[in-house]
Each structure stands twice: as structure tokens, then as C-alpha cells.
C-alpha positions in Angstrom: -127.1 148.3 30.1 -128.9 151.9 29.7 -132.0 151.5 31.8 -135.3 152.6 29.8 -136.9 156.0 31.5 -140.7 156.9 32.4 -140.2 159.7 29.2 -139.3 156.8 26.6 -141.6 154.3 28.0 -144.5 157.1 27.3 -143.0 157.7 23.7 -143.6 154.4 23.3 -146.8 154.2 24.2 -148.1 157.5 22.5 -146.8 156.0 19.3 -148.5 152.5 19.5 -151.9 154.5 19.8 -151.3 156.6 17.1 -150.2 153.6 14.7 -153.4 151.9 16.0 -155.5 155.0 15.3 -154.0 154.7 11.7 -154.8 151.3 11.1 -158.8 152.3 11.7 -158.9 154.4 9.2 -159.8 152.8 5.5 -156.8 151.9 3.2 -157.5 154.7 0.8 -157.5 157.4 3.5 -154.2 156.2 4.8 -152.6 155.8 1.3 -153.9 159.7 0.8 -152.0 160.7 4.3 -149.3 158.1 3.6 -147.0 159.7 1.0 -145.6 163.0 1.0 -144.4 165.0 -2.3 -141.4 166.7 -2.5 -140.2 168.6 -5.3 -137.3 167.5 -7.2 -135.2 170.2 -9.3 -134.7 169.1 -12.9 -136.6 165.6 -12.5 -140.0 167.4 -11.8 -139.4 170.9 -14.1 -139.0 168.9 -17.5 -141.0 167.1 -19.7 -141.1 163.2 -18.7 -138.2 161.5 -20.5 -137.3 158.3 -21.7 -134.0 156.5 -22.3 -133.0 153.6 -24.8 -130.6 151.9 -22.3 -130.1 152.3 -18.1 -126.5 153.3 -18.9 -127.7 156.4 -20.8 -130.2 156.9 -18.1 -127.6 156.7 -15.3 -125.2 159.2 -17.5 -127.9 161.7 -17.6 -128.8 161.6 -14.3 -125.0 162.3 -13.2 -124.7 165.1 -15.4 -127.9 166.7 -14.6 -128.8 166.4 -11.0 -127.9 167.6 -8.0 -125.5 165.7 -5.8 -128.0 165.3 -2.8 -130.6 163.4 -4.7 -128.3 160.6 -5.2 -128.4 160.0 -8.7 -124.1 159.7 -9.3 -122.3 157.1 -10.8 -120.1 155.2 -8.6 -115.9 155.9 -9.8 -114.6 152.8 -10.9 -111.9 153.2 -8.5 -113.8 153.2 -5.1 -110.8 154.9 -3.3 -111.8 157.9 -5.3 -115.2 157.7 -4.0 -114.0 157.3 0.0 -111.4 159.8 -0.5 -114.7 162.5 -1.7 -116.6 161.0 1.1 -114.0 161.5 3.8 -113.1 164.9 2.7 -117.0 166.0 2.4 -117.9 163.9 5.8 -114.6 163.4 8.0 -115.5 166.3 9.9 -118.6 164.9 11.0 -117.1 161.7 11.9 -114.5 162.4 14.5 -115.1 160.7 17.6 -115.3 162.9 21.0 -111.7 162.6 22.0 -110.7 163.9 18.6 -113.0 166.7 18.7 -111.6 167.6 21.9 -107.9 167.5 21.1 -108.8 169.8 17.7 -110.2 172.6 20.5 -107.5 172.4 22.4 -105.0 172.9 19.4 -107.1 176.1 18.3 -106.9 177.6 22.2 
């Protein structure tokens, strides 16, 4: 078992004061502070909209916003999906050894 340093015991610590600091402060202040905007192409240039069904909501949102917001439809066949994720991600997911053995094939 990893034993705990000084450095993350004082993270810790830091972090409990602050949360304690936040809880003072009146509920309105914090819910002020609490939330943070961030702008969202397409949802937050247009008009607001409104759908008749979740289905033509869903539809919409696949075929007008941008992968990383999370708005796609699930394939139907789920293999499709891993095989997209693994091509997109694999690289990132290699484990040390593998990583290693891919340097030494480009040397």
C-alpha cells in the first residue's frame, strides 16, 4: 500500500478549509460563484427551440452538434460504436509495456 506524503496530507487540509470557508458564505453568494458558463456552438447562437417528440430532438442534436458535446445517437449495433471508440481512443489506452515495444519498433 502507497503510503500518503506530508504534500497530500497538506492538500487535504487546504481543501477542507476552503470548502469550510464556502459553506459561511450565504446560499445565494455560493450559487452566484457555483456555476460556470460556457459557451456552446449551435445550442447557444440560435433561437431557443422546441421539439414535438425526444426522438426528433435526439435527431437534431446528432446532425447539428459537434461531436465533443455529447449529443450522438448511440449505433444500434454497439460494435460500430467500440470499433469508433477504439480507433479514436486506442492510442491513449495502451498500457506501458505496449508503449514501450511501439518505441522500440520505430528505433
Amino acid at each position: 500500500m502507497r503510503k500518503a506524503g506530508k504534500r497530500r496530507a497538506d492538500w487535504r487540509l487546504e481543501w477542507r478549509a476552503q470548502c469550510r470557508r464556502q459553506m459561511r458564505r450565504p446560499t445565494l453568494t455560493r450559487i452566484k460563484y457555483g456555476f460556470a458558463w460556457v459557451y456552446k456552438p449551435v445550442l447557444d447562437d440560435g433561437p431557443s427551440r422546441a421539439f414535438d417528440t425526444m426522438a426528433e430532438y435526439r435527431r437534431w442534436c446528432h446532425e447539428h452538434l459537434p461531436p465533443y458535446l455529447g449529443y450522438r445517437l448511440m449505433p444500434a449495433n454497439h460494435e460500430e460504436f467500440r470499433g469508433e471508440y477504439e480507433r479514436l481512443h486506442a492510442p491513449r489506452l495502451l498500457t506501458a509495456a505496449q508503449k514501450a515495444m511501439q518505441r522500440a519498433k520505430r528505433r
